[in-house]
BAMARBA-495306 format. One line per field, with one value per residue (C-alpha): x, y, z; chain. Coordinates in steps of 0.25 Angstrom, whole numbers, plus 5000, padded with zeros to 4 digits. Layout:
<kolvos>
X = (X ...)
Y = (Y ...)
Z = (Z ...)
unit = (A ...)
</kolvos>
This chain:
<kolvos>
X = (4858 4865 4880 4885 4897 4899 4911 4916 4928 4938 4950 4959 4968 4979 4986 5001 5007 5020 5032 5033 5018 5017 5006 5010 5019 5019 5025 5030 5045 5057 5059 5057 5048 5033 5019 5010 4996 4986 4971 4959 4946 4949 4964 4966 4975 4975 4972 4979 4985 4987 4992 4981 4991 4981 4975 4958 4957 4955 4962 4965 4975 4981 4984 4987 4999 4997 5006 5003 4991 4990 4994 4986 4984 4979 4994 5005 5017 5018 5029 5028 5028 5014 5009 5005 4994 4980 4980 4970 4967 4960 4953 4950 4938 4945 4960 4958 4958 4949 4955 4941 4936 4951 4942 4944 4934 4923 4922 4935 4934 4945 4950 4959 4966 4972 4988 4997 4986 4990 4977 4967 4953 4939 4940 4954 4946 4933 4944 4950 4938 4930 4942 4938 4948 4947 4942 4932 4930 4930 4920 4909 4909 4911 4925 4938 4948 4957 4950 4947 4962 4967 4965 4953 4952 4966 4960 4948 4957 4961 4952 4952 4946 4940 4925 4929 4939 4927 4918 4926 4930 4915 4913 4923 4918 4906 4914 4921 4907 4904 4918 4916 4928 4934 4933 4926 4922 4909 4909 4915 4906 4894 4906 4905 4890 4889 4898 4891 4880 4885 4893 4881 4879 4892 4892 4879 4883 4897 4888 4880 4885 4901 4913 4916 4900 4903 4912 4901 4891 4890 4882 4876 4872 4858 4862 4846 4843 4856 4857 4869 4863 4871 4871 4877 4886 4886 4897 4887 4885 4899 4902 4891 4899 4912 4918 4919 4918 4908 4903 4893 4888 4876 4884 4879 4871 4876 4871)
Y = (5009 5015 5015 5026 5027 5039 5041 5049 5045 5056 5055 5051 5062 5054 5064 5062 5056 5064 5054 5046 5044 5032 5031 5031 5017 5017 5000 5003 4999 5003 4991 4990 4980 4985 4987 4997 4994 5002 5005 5008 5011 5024 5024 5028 5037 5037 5024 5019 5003 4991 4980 4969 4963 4954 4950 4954 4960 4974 4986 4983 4995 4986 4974 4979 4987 5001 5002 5016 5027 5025 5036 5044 5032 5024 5017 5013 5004 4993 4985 4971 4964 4969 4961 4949 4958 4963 4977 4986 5000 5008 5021 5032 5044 5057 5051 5041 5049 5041 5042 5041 5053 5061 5060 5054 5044 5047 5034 5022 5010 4999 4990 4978 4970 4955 4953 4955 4964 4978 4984 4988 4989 4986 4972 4968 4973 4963 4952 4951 4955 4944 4933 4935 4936 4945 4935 4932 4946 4950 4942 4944 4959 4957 4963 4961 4955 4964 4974 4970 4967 4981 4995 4995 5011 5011 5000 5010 5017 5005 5003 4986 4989 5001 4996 4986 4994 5005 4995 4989 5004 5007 4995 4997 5009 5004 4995 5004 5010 4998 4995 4998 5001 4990 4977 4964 4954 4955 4970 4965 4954 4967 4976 4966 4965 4979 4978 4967 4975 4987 4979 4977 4991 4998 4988 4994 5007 5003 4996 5007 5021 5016 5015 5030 5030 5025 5036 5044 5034 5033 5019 5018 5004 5003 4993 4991 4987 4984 4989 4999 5011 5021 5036 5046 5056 5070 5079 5088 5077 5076 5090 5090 5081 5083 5072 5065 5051 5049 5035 5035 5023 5018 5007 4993 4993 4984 4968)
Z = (5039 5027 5024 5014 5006 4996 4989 4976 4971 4969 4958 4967 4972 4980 4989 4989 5003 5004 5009 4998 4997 5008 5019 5034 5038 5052 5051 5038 5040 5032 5027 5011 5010 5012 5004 4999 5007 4998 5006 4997 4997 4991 4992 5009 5015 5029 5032 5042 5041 5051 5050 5055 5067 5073 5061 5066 5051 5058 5065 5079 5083 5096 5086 5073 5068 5060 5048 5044 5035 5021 5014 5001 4990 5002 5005 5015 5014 5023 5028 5021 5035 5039 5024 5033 5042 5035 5035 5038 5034 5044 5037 5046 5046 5044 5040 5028 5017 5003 4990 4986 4991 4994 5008 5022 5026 5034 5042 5048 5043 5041 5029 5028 5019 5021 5023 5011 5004 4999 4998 5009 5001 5006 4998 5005 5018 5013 5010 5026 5033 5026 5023 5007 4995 4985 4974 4983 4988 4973 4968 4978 4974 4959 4957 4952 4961 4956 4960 4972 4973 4971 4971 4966 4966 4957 4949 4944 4936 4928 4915 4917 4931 4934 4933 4943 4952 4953 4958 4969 4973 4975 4983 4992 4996 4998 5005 5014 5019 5027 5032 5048 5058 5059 5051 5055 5048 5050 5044 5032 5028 5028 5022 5010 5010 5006 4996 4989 4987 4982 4971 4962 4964 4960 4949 4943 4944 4936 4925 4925 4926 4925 4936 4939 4942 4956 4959 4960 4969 4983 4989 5001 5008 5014 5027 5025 5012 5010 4997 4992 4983 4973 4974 4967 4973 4967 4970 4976 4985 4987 4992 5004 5011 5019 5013 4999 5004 5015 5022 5032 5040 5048 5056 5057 5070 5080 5075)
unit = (A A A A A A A A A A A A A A A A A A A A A A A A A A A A A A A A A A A A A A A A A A A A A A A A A A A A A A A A A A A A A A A A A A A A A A A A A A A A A A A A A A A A A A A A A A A A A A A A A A A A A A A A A A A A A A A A A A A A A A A A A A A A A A A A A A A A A A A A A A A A A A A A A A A A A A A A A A A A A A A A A A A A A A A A A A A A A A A A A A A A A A A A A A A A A A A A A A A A A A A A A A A A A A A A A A A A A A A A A A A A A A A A A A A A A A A A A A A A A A A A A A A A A A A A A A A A A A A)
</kolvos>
């Protein structure tokens, strides 16, 4: 089986939000203490946020409690109070809209972040789901904590960490791609996997042909050879499809 992500990173275009620029707060309270949760793969808009009530590191609608949508830089203020729950960011086909590709997603996945976090990435996702800091995390794909830490796609723009920054982007996309619905530990472990391998990868093409290089790549991951291979993506390529970010899957058959 083969699992396919594309992407072609846009400048970003960030839409403005209207209202004073906030996402929807459905258990945002007028109180004045609250934070900014930030959700980023691409920077997400329309992704709707829980609070992990009954701590199972996933969304279970009965158990947990919805804090609100994420508006166009992929943010919602949160009432301090719900600090002490993970959260979790369910991305939605057809409603999340990518920064990456100024696109909806094609396919609904989830990600996650432990209590106290401000960021939803694919490595806070990794972190809960598999009990791993982000040292440790951080090591085991070769990069930076700080990177790792932050907003990685931000962080692309600043000269002391762009080469880095582009390479944790481009893994978390490859990332995303394996991400089912629904988050279980098991899925995780795998979700790692694939991102293991396609670090040496990505880090060859940075040596070789530089940084920006990878905005112009799609990988796909051979569930078989288990390999991940690099191919370029022409905007002739682009235009053929219906969508600038497309991701296809051949689900894991039932073990």
């Amino acid at each position: 089986m083969k699992h396919i992500v594309s992407f072609l990173l846009l400048p970003s275009i960030l839409l403005g939000c209207g209202g004073g620029g906030e996402g929807g707060g459905d258990a945002l309270s007028k109180a004045s203490s609250f934070f900014t949760l930030k959700v980023i793969d691409g920077y997400l808009e329309g992704a709707v946020i829980y609070a992990d009530i009954n701590d199972d590191k996933m969304i279970t609608i009965q158990d947990d409690l919805r804090l609100g949508v994420t508006n166009a830089n992929g943010e919602l203020k949160i009432d301090d109070k719900y600090k002490k729950y993970n959260l979790i960011a369910e991305v939605v086909a057809g409603q999340t809209k990518d920064s990456d590709s100024n696109d909806y997603v094609t396919e609904s996945y989830e990600m996650s972040t432990p209590a106290s976090s401000d960021l939803i990435t694919p490595y806070t996702h990794l972190s809960l789901q598999l009990n791993k800091d982000m040292t440790t995390l951080s090591n085991e794909l070769n990069l930076d904590e700080h990177v790792v830490k932050g907003d990685f796609v931000a962080l692309k723009n600043d000269p002391a960490y762009t080469e880095q920054a582009s390479k944790a982007h481009a893994i978390a996309r490859v990332a995303v791609a394996e991400l089912p619905n629904g988050g279980t530990n098991t899925s995780a472990v795998d979700v790692l996997a694939v991102a293991k391998i396609s670090e040496p990868l990505i880090d060859n093409e940075i040596n070789n042909n530089g940084a920006a290089a990878l905005d112009n790549l799609y990988f796909n991951y051979d569930e078989n050879t288990k390999q991940v291979n690099a191919n370029s993506l022409t905007c002739k390529d682009i235009k053929k499809r219906q969508h600038y970010l497309q991701m296809s899957f051949n689900r894991r058959s039932s073990k």
